[in-house]
C-alpha positions as CSV (number, residue, x, y, z in Angstrom):
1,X,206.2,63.3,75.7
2,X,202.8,62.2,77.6
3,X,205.3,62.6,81.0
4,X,206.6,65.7,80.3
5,X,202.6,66.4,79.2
6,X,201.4,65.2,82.5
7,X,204.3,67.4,84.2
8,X,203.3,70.4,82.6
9,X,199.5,70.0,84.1
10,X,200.6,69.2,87.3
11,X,202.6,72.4,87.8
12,X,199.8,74.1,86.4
13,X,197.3,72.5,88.6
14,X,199.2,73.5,91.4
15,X,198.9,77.0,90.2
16,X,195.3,77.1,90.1
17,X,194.9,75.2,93.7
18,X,196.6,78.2,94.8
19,X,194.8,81.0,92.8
20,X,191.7,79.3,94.1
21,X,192.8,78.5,97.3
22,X,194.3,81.8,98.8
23,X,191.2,84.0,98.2
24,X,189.3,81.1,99.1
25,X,190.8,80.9,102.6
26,X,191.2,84.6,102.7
27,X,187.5,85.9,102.5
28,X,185.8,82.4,103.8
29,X,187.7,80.7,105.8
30,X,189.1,83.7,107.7
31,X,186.0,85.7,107.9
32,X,184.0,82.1,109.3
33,X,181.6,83.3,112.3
34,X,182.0,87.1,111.7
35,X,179.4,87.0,108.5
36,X,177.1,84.2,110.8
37,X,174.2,86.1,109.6
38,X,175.1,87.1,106.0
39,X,175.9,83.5,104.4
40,X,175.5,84.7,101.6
41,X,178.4,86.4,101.6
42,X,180.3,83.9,102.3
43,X,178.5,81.5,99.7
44,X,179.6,84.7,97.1
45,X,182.9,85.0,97.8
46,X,183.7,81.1,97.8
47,X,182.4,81.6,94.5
48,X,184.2,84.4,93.7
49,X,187.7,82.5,94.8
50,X,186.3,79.2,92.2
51,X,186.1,81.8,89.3
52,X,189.4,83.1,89.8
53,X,190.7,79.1,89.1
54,X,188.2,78.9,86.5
55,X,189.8,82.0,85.1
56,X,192.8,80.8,84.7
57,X,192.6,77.7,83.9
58,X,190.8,78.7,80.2
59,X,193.0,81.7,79.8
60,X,196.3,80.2,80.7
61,X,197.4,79.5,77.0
62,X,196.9,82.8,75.6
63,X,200.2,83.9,76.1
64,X,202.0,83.0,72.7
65,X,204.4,80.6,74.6
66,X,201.5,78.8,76.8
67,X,200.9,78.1,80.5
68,X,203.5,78.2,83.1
69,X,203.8,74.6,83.0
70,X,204.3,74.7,79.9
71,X,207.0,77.1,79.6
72,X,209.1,75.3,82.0
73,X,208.7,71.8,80.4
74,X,209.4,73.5,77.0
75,X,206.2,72.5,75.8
76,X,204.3,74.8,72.8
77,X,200.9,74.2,71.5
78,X,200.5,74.1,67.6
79,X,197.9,73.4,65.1
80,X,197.3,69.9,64.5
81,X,196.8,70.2,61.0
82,X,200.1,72.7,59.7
83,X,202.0,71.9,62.4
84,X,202.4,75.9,62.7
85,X,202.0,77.4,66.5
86,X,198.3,77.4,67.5
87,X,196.7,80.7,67.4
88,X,195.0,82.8,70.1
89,X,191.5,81.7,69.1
90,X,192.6,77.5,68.7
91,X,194.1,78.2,72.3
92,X,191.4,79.8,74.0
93,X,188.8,77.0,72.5
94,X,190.8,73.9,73.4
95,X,190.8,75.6,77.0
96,X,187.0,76.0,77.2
97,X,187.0,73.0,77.5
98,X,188.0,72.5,81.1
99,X,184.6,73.7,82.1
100,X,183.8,70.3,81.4
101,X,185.8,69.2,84.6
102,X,187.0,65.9,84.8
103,X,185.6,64.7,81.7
104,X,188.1,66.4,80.1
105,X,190.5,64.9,81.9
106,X,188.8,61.3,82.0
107,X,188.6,61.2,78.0
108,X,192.7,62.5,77.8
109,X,193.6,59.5,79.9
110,X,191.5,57.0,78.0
111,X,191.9,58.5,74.0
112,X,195.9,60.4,74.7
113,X,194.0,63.7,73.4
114,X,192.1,66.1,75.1
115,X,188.7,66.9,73.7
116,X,189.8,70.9,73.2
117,X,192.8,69.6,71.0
118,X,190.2,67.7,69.0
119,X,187.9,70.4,68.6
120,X,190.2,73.3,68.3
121,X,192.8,70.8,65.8
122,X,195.9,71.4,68.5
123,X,198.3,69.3,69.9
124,X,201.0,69.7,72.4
125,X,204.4,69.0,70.9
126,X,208.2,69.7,73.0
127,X,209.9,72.9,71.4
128,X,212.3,72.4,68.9
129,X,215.5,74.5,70.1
């Protein structure tokens, strides 16, 4: 389950690299030199393009059937507790979360639980079919 867990974040991490990424290189990167003497600009729309991720990356699980990643590992979030699907509000906290950064990530790898799924009483469970 943990690999199939792990799977599931990858493809979505590779969703938000690009969500991030393409705006990112689109209004920075492209636009290097031609706003020389605006950086702030630039400095707002590299920000801009780091929202967009951020975006996503709490908001992703709203959907009834979860993240992308999710939905192609057959993976659904449910309460921890009933063991009934999660609701809008226990997905939306357990993804606040990720503002945390790589704490999150640091305590999943060392306690097998994400500190949103302790906090919003989810886990991440395959589908039954």
């Amino acid at each position: 389950m943990s690999n199939k867990r792990f799977a599931a974040f990858v493809i979505d991490f590779i969703i938000t690299a690009a969500i991030s990424n393409i705006p990112f290189f689109y209004f920075v990167i492209s636009n290097i030199g031609q706003n020389a003497d605006n950086p702030q600009n630039q400095f707002i729309e590299a920000l801009a393009s780091s929202m967009i991720a951020l975006l996503y990356m709490v908001f992703r699980d709203l959907p009834q059937k979860g993240s992308i990643g999710k939905r192609i590992l057959k993976l659904e979030i449910i309460d921890s507790k009933t063991k009934e699907k999660a609701t809008t509000k226990q997905r939306l906290v357990r993804n606040l979360f990720w503002l945390l950064g790589g704490l999150e990530i640091l305590v999943y790898i060392f306690r097998k639980e994400r500190i949103g799924d302790t906090v919003a009483h989810t886990t991440v469970i395959e589908k039954a079919e």
